[in-house]
C-alpha positions as CSV (number, residue, x, y, z in Angstrom):
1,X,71.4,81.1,115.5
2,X,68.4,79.4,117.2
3,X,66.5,76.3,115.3
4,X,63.4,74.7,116.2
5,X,63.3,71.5,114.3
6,X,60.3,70.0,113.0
7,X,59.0,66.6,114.6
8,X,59.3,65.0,111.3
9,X,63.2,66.2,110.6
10,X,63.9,64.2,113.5
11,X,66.3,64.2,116.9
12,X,69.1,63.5,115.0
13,X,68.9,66.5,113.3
14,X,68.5,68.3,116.7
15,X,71.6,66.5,118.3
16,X,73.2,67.3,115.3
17,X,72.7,70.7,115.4
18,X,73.8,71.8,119.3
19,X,76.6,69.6,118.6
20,X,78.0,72.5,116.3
21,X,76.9,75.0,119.0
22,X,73.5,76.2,117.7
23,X,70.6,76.7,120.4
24,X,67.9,74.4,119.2
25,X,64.4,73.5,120.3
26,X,63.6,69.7,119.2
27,X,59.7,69.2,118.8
28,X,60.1,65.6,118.8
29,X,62.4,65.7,122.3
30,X,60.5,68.4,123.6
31,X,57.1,68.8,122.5
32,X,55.6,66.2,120.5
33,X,52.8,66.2,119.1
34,X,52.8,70.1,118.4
35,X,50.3,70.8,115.9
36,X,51.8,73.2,113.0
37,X,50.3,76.3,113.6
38,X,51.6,76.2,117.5
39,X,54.5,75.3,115.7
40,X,55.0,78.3,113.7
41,X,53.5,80.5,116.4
42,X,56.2,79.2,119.0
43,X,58.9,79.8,115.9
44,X,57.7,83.6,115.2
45,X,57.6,84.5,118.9
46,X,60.6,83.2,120.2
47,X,63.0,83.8,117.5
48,X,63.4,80.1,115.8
49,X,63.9,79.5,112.2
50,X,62.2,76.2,111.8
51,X,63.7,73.4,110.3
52,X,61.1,71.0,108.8
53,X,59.7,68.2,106.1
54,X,56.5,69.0,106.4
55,X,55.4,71.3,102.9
56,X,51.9,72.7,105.2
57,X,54.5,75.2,106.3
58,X,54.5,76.3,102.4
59,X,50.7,76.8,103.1
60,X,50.8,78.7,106.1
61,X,53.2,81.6,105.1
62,X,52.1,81.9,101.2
63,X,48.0,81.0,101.1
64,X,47.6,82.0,105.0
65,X,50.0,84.8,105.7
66,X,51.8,83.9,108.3
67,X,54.7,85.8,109.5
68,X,58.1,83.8,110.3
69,X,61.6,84.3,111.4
70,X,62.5,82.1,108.9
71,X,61.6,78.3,107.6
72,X,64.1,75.8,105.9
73,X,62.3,73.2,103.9
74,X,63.8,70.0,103.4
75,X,62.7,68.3,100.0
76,X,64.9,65.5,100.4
77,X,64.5,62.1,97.7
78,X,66.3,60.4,101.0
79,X,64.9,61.2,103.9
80,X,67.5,59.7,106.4
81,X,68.9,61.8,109.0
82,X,72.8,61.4,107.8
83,X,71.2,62.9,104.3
84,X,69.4,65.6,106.2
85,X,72.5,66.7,108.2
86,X,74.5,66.6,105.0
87,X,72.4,69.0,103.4
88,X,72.0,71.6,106.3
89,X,75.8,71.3,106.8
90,X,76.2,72.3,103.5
91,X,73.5,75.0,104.3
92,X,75.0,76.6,107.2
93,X,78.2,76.8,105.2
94,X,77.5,78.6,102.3
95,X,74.2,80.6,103.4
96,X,74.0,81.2,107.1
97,X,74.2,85.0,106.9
98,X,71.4,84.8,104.7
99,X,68.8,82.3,106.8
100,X,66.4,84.6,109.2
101,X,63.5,85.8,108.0
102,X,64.1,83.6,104.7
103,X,61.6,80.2,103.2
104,X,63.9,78.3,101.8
105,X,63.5,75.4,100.1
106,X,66.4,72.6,100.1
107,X,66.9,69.4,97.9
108,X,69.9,67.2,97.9
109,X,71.5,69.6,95.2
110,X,69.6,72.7,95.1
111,X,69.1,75.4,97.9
112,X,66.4,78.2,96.9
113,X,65.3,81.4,98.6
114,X,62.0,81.6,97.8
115,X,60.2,84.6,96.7
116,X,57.6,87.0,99.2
């Protein structure tokens, strides 16, 4: 699986991730300062599910349409990294067949595959 994480998810996140072998682009390593819709562009074209805080994204595939290969939004009360890492390891373990192409919605106790 291939992640590009959000600038405001964070590098740990990122390091997180290729540490368990996943092929990730890091906006805040990488490119910061990416505005959203070159985000989700870059996401859609290369094949990225994007990992991110940020609840535009929400905006951009329901009210504007945009097409994705799949957005994981963290809704975190806490947003530190070892809470974020905790949540997508639980993530990857129970759901990672079901993540492309998906918007889903994660809280510290709740994962939700939201509707089209």
């Amino acid at each position: 699986m291939r992640f590009l994480v959000d600038e405001c998810t964070g590098p740990a996140v990122a390091e997180w991730l290729r540490g368990q072998g996943y092929e990730v682009f890091s906006v805040y390593d990488e490119a910061r300062g990416l505005d959203d819709e070159a985000i989700i562009q870059k996401a859609l074209a290369e094949n990225w599910i994007l990992i991110t805080n940020d609840k535009d994204f929400g905006e951009k595939i329901y009210r504007e349409g945009c097409p994705h290969r799949g957005v994981i939004l963290l809704r975190l009360e806490d947003q530190r990294s070892a809470v974020k890492i905790k949540v997508l390891q639980r993530l990857l373990q129970d759901y990672a067949d079901r993540l492309s192409d998906q918007f889903i919605v994660v809280t510290e106790t709740k994962v939700r595959f939201a509707r089209k």
